[in-house]
Structures are given as C-alpha cells and as structure tokens.
PLY file of the C-alpha trace (Angstrom):
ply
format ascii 1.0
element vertex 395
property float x
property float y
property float z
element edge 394
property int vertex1
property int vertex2
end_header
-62.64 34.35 6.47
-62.01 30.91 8.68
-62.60 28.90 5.55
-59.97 31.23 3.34
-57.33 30.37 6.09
-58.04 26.90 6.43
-57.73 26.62 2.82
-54.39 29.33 2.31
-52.80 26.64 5.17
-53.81 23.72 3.65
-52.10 24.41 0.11
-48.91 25.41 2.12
-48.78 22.24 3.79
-49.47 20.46 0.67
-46.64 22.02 -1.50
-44.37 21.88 1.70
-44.98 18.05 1.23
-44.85 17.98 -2.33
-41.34 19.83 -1.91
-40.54 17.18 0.41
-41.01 14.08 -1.14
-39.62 15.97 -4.47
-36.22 16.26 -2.47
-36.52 12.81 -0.59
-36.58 11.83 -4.97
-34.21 13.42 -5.99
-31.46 13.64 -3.01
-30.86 10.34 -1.27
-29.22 9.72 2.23
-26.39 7.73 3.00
-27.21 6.24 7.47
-23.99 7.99 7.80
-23.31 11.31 6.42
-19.84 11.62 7.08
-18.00 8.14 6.07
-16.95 8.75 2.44
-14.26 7.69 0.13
-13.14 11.34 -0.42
-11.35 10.64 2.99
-9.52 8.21 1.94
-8.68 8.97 -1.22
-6.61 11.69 -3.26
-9.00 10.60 -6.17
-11.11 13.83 -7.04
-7.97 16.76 -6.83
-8.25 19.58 -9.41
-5.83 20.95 -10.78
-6.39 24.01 -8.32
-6.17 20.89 -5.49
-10.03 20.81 -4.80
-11.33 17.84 -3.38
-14.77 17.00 -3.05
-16.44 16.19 0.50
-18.14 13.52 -1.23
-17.95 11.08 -3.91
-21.58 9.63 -3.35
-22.77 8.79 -7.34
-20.17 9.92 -8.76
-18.85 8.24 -11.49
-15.04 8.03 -13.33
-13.75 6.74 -16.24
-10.42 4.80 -16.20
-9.29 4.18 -20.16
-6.55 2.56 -21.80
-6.15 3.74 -25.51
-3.30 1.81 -26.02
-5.00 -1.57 -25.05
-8.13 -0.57 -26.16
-10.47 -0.24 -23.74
-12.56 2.26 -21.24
-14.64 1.69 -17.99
-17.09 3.62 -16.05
-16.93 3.17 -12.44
-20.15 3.92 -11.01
-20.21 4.87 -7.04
-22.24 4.29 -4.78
-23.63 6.63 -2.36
-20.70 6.12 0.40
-18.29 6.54 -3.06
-16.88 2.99 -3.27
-17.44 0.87 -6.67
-20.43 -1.39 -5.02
-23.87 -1.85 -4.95
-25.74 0.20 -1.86
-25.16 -0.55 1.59
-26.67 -1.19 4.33
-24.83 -0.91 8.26
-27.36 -3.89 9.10
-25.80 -7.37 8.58
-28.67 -9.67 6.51
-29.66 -13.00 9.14
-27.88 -16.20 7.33
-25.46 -13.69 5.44
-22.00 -13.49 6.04
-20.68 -10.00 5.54
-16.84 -9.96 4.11
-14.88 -6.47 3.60
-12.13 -6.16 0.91
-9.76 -3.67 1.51
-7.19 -2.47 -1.17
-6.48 -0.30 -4.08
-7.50 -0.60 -8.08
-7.04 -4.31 -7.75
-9.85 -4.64 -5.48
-11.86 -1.57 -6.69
-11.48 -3.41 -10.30
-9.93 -1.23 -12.49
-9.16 -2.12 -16.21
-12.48 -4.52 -15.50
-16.31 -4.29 -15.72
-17.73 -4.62 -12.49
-19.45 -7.83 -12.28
-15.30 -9.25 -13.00
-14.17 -7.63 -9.37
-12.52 -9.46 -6.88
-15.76 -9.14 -4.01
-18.41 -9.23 -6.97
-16.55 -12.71 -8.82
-16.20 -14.02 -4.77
-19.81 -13.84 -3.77
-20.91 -14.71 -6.95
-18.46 -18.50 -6.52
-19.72 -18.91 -3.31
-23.18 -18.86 -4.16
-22.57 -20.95 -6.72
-21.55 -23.46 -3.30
-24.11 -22.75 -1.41
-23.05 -19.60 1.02
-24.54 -16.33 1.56
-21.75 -13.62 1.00
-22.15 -9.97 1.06
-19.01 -8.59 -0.24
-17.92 -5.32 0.25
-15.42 -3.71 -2.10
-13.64 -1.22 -0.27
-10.81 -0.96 -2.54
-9.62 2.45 -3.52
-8.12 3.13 -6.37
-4.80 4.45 -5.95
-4.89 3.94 -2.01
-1.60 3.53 0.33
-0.76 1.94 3.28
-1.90 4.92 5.19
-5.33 5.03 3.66
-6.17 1.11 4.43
-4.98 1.96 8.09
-7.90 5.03 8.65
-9.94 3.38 6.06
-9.84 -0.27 8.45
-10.12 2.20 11.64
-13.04 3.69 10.41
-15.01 1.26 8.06
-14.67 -1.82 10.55
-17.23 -0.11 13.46
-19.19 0.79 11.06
-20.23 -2.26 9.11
-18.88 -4.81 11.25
-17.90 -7.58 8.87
-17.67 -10.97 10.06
-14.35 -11.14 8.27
-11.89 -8.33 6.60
-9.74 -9.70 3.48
-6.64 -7.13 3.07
-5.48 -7.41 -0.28
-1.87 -5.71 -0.60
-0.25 -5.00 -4.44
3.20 -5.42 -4.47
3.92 -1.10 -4.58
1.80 -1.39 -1.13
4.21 -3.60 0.59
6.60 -0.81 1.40
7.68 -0.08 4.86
6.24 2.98 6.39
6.10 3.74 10.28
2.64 2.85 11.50
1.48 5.86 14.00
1.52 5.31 17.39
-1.80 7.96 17.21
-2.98 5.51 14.20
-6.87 5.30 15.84
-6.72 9.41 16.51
-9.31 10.94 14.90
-11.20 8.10 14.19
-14.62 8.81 12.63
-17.58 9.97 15.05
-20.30 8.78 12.91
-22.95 11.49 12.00
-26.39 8.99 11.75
-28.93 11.12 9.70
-32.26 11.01 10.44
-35.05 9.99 8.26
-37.51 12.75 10.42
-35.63 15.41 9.47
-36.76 17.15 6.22
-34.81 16.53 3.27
-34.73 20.30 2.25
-32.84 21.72 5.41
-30.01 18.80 4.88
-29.44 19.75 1.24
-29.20 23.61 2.65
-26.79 22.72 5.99
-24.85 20.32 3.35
-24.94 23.47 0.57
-24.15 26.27 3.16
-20.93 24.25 4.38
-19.84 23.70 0.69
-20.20 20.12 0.81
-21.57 18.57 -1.93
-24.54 16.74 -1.77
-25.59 12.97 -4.34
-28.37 12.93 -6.55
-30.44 10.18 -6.67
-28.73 8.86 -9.79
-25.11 8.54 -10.52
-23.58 11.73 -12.04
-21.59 11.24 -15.57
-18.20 10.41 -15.11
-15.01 12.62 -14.84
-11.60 11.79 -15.55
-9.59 9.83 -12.88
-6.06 10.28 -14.56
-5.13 14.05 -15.12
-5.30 15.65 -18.78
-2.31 18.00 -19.53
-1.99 20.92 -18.19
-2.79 19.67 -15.53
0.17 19.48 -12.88
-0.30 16.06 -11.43
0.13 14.96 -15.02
4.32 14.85 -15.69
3.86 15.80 -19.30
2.37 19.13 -18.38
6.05 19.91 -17.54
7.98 21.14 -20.54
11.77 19.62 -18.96
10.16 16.71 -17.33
8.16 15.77 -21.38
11.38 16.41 -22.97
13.06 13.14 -20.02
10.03 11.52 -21.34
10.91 11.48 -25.17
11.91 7.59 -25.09
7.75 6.71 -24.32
6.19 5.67 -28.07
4.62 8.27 -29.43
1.15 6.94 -29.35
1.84 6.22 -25.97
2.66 9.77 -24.84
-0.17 10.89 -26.48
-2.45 8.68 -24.77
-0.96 9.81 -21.20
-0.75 13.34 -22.25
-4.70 13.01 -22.77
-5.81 11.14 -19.89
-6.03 7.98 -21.58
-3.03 5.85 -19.94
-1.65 6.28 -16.67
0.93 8.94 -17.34
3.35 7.81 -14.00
3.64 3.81 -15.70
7.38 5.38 -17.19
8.84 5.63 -13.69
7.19 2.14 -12.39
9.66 -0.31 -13.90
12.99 1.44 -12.41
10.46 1.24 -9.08
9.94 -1.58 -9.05
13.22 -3.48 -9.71
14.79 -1.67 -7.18
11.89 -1.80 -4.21
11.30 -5.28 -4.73
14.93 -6.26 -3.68
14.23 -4.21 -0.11
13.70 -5.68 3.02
10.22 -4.93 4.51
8.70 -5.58 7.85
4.71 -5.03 7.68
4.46 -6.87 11.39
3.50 -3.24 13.17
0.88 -2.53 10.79
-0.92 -6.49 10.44
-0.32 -6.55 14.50
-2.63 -3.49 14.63
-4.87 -4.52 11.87
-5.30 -7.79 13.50
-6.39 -6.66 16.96
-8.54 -4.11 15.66
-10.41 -6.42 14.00
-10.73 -9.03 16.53
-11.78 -6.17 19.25
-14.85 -5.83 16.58
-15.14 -9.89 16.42
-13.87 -9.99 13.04
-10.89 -11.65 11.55
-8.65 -10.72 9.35
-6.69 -12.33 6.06
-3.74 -10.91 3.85
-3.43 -11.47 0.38
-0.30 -10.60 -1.63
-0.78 -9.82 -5.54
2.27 -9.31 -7.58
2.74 -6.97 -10.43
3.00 -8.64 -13.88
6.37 -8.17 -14.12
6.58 -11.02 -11.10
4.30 -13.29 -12.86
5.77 -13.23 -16.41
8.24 -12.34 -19.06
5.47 -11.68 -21.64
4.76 -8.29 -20.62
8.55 -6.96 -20.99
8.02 -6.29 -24.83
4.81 -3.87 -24.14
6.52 -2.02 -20.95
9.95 -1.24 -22.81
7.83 0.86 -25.40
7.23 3.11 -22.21
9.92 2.52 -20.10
13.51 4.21 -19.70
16.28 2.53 -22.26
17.59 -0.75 -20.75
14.87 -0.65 -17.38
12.66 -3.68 -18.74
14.23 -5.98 -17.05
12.96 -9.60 -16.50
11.63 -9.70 -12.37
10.45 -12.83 -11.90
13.56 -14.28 -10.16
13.24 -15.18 -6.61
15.09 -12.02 -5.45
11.91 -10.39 -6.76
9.66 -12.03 -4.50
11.17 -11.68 -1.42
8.31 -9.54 0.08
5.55 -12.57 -0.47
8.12 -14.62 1.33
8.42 -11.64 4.47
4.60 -11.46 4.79
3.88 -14.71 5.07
6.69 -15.09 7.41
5.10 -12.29 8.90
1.57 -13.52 9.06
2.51 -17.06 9.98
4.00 -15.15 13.27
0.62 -13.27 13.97
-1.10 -16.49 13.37
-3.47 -14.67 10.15
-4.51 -16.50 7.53
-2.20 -15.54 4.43
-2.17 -16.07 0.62
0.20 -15.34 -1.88
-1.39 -15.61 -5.66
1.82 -15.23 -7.48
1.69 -19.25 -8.22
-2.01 -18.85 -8.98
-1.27 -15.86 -11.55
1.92 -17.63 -13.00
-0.47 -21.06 -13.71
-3.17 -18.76 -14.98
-0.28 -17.19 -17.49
0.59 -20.44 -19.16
-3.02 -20.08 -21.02
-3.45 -16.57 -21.49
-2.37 -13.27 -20.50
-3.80 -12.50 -17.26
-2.68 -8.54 -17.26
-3.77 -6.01 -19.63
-0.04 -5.42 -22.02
0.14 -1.84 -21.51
-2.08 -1.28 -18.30
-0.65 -2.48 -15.46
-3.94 -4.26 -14.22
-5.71 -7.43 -14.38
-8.18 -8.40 -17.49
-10.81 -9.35 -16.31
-9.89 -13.41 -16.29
-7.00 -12.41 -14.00
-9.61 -11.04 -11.67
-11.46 -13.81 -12.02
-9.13 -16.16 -11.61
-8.14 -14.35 -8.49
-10.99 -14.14 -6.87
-11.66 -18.38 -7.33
-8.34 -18.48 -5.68
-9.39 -16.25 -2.78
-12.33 -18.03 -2.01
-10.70 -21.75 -2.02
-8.57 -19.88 0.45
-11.39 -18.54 2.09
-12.99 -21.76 2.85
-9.64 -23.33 4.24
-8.86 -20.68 6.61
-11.46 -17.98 7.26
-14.66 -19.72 6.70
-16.63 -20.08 10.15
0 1
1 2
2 3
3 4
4 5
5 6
6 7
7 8
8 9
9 10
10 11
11 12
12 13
13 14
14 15
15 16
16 17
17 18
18 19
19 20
20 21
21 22
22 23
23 24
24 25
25 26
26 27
27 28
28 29
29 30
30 31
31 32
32 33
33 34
34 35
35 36
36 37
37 38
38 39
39 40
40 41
41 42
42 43
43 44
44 45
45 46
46 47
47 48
48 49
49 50
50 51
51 52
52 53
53 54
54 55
55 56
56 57
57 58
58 59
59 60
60 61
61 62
62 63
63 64
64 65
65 66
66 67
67 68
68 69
69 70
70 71
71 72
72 73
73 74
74 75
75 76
76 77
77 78
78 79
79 80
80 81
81 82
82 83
83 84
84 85
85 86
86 87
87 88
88 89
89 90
90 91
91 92
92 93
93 94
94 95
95 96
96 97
97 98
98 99
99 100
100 101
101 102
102 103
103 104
104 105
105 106
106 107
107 108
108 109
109 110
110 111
111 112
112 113
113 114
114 115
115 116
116 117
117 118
118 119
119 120
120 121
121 122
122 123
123 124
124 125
125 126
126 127
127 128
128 129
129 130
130 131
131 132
132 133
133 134
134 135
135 136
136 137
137 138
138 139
139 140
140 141
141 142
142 143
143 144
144 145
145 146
146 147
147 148
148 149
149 150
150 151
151 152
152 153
153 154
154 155
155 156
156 157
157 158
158 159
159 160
160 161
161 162
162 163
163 164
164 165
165 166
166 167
167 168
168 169
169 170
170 171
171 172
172 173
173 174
174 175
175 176
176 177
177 178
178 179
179 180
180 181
181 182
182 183
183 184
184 185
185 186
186 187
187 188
188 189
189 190
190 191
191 192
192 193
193 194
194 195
195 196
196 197
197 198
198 199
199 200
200 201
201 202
202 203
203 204
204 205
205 206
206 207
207 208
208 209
209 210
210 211
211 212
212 213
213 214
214 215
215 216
216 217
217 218
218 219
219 220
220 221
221 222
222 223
223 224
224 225
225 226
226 227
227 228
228 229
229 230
230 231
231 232
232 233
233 234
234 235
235 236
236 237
237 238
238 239
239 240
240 241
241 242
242 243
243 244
244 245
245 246
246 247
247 248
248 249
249 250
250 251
251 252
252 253
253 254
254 255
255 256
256 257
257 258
258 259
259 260
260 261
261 262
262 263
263 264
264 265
265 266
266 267
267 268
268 269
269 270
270 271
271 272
272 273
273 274
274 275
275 276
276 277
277 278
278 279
279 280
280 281
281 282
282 283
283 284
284 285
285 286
286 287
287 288
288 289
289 290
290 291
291 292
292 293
293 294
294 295
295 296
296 297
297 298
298 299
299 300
300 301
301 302
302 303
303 304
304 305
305 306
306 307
307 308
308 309
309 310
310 311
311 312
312 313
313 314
314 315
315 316
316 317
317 318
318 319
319 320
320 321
321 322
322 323
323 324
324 325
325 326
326 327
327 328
328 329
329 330
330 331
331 332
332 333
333 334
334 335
335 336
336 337
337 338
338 339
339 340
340 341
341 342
342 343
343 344
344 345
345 346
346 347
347 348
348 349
349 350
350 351
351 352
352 353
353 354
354 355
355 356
356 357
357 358
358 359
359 360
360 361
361 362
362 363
363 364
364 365
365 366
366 367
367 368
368 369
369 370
370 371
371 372
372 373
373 374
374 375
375 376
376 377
377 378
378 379
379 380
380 381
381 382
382 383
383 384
384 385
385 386
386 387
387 388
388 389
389 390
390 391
391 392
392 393
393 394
C-alpha cells in the first residue's frame, strides 16, 4: 500500500511541476505587475469603451493607405514599443528615458528608425553605452507624460529623462496641485510564487494576462461604426464631404487617421496662442532631480512649420481655404516660449525645427498625407538629439 502512495504522490508532484513550468512558458512576468501603458493611454477603447488592464504583447497596426504603407508595433511586456526591460541599470550603461507621444513611440516608422532605437544605436557608433527607453505613447497628452514621469521615473531610475513635446502638446493646461496623488505603489511579483495561481488572481479580477509571445495586432485607429471614428456619424460625414474620396475611404476603414480634417484649422489658430509650460517643466524638473536624474526638452514641429511642400497633400483633406502656409515666425512662437522657458529653469533645451527645415531642402522628411516622420526624419532627429545630448546632458 506505502509503495502505491508514494508512487500516486509522486506523479502529482510531477504533473504539478510539469503544469508549472508549462505556465512559467507560456505566461511571462513583468518585476512589476501593475506599471502598464493601459494607464496612460486611451489606446485600447472599444467601441463599448473597454480598456484593457494591460497591453503587455500586444501588438497594433498603424497604416496609411494613402501613402502607402503599414506598421506593426510590437509591445513589450510593460506595453511600450521597446525591447524588454529590466528595473536594474547595466554597470558602464547609461540608462536614458524618452517620454512623448507617436513621435517617440515611432509611428509611420519601423522600429529600428525610432528616436531611442536610432540614438543608442549613434552613440555606440561613438563609443557610449546607452540604454534607451522609449516611453512614448502614441496619442499621449500633457496629462499622461505628467503620471507617466511620476510613475516611470522611481521605477527605472534613468540617469537622464529626454521630454520630447509635438507642437499639439505644447498647449497650456493647469498642472495639479495633487499632480504626484496616486502615484503608483509598485506590486513586485515574485518569482516563488507559482505561475498558475497569478494567471487565476489576474483571470478572476478580469485583468488580462501576456502570453509569452506577442499577440497579432488590432487596429489603433477606429473602423466605422465605431463612435470615436467621425465618419460613423451620418451629419458629421456629410461636413466631411470636401476630404478626397479615396481619402475618406481610407479613414472610414481604419486606414488614415480619420481626425487629420480638423488638424489644419487647429493648428493655425493654437500656434498663434500664448503658452506658459513653466508649472509643468518646474515640476518635471525637480522630480527628476529628487531621483538624481536630469531632465531635457525637445520641441518638434508639425510639418506644416517646417515646409510648404506638404500644403498640396493636406488641402485634399482639409476644409476649403484652411491649408494655409505656417511656417512664418508667428507660427513658432511656442519654440521661442519654451526655450525662454527652459533657459529660466536652467534645462537643457532643443528646438529641431532648423534641423527638420535643413533636412527638407533634400527630401521630404514627413510622410505627405500622414502627419508623421519617414523614417529619415526620425533619423535625422534622433542624430540631432544626440549632438545635443553630448553638449548638454552627457555626464
């Protein structure tokens, strides 16, 4: 009878292990299970306004039919466009965060033409060890880099944080006197605890929990009828009749970013606003120096700051008469206010609208339709940000 026992125990020990390191395979832990993009992101919403409580492998497609092109962003298991990290700084390697939207997520762009890959990769090329993250998130706000900096910074303590702010970010909006409320409490999992009771505490709260691999990609702009997409509403299509054809079809379909129509009359009229971003930098600035990190801000302008070439392409989606050349100096008066800003709070500041507009006398440096960088503007960019880099920020 002993023997029968020993061996009845035995086989349940070994399938428990078997089931064990099966889950360990297949479901893969980030050190912290509650820092995730999700947070800080509206990226994700059904229609029904669902939003995932992770983006860990995911994956989402961000197309262009009209330029011609599609790209896969693959995730990683914290849901930002990078490789996998680690909250352990590397000995010799100096760890650099990039904080923004698409532009520093890389949309419109494989990923080895980001801003953080394209940086690292130039300053090995010199001779430095660089870990760069990319935080960007596309579609992100003011608000989100402000819990996005509160949160990420403790974390992964970079030895330097480069905030990269589009021109549609550098809009004045009251910075919280609460702002570091509710900062994140990090929830450290543990590598002792087995693999099948996370999956089922993650499963029984509705969270959703990454696979190993990275899951095949959804849709990041909205397919009609969906509501987020403005062509799912009969009234607001029929405003929209003066976008080409081809064009509306493309939006209609998920396949070009269906809220470019309102952007130009935006823009022209937000650009010529007074902004004052000294609250938020101020913050930004101590928090990272409380963490002994500093802190840079970089301004990129919208193609319709860097060049005239574009105009053609936008009027084909753009209200009657709104094309409108911006590239006059009343256009660039928020470069001018952040660096006044910046010089103030002693940070380190660059404004690539020179960099873009020398770029542009070569070749188109924005995608005609898209209103992102090809993958030479990134590029370009990024060689720019690290000559800056060394200058300023470089210890």
């Amino acid at each position: 009878m002993r023997p029968l026992l020993l061996r009845i125990a035995f086989a349940l020990a070994l399938l428990l292990a078997l089931q064990e390191l099966l889950a360990r395979a297949v479901f893969p832990l980030p050190e912290v299970a509650n820092f995730d993009r999700s947070a800080y992101s509206h990226m994700g919403f059904a229609p029904g306004g669902h939003q995932p409580t992770s983006l860990g492998h995911a994956s989402f497609t961000w197309a262009s039919d009209p330029d011609g092109f599609e790209f896969v962003h693959a995730l990683n298991l914290y849901g930002f466009r990078d490789e996998e990290w680690r909250l352990a700084r590397r000995d010799g390697v100096t760890r650099v965060a990039f904080v923004g939207d698409s532009f520093v997520e890389g949309f419109s762009a494989p990923l080895d033409d980001t801003i953080p890959r394209v940086f690292a990769e130039l300053a090995g090329r010199r001779g430095q060890h660089i870990e760069a993250l990319n935080l960007g998130v596309g579609g992100g706000t003011l608000p989100s880099y402000t819990r996005l900096l509160r949160d990420a910074l403790p974390l992964f303590r970079p030895d330097a944080v480069v905030l990269v702010l589009f021109a549609n970010d550098v809009v004045e909006k009251r910075l919280p006197g609460d702002w570091r409320e509710g900062a994140l409490v990090p929830e450290r999992t543990s590598p002792w605890r087995p693999r099948l009771a996370y999956v089922a505490h993650r499963l029984a709260a509705g969270g959703r929990v990454p696979l190993r691999w990275v899951e095949p990609p959804f849709d990041f702009l909205p397919i009609v009828p969906d509501p987020r997409n403005p062509w799912s509403d009969g009234r607001r299509a029929g405003e929209l009749a003066f976008v080409a054809p081809e064009i509306a079809r493309a939006a209609r379909n998920g396949r070009f970013n269906p809220m470019l129509p309102d952007a130009m009359p935006w823009f022209e009229r937000a650009l010529r606003r007074p902004v004052d971003l000294a609250p938020h930098l101020r913050a930004f600035r101590d928090h990272a120096r409380s963490l002994d990190a500093d802190l840079g801000v970089v301004y990129l302008p919208t193609k319709m700051q860097v060049s005239d070439r574009y105009l053609e392409s936008i009027a084909r989606y753009s209200p009657p008469g709104s094309a409108v050349p911006l590239t006059g100096s009343v256009y660039q008066r928020h470069a001018r206010e952040l660096a006044d800003v910046c010089r103030k709070l002693e940070l380190p500041y660059l404004d690539l609208t020179p960099v873009l507009r020398e770029g542009e006398e070569s070749a188109a440096l924005y995608w005609d339709y898209d209103d992102h960088l090809r993958p030479r503007g990134y590029r370009t960019s990024a060689a720019a940000l690290l000559d800056w880099w060394e200058r300023y920020l470089a210890q």
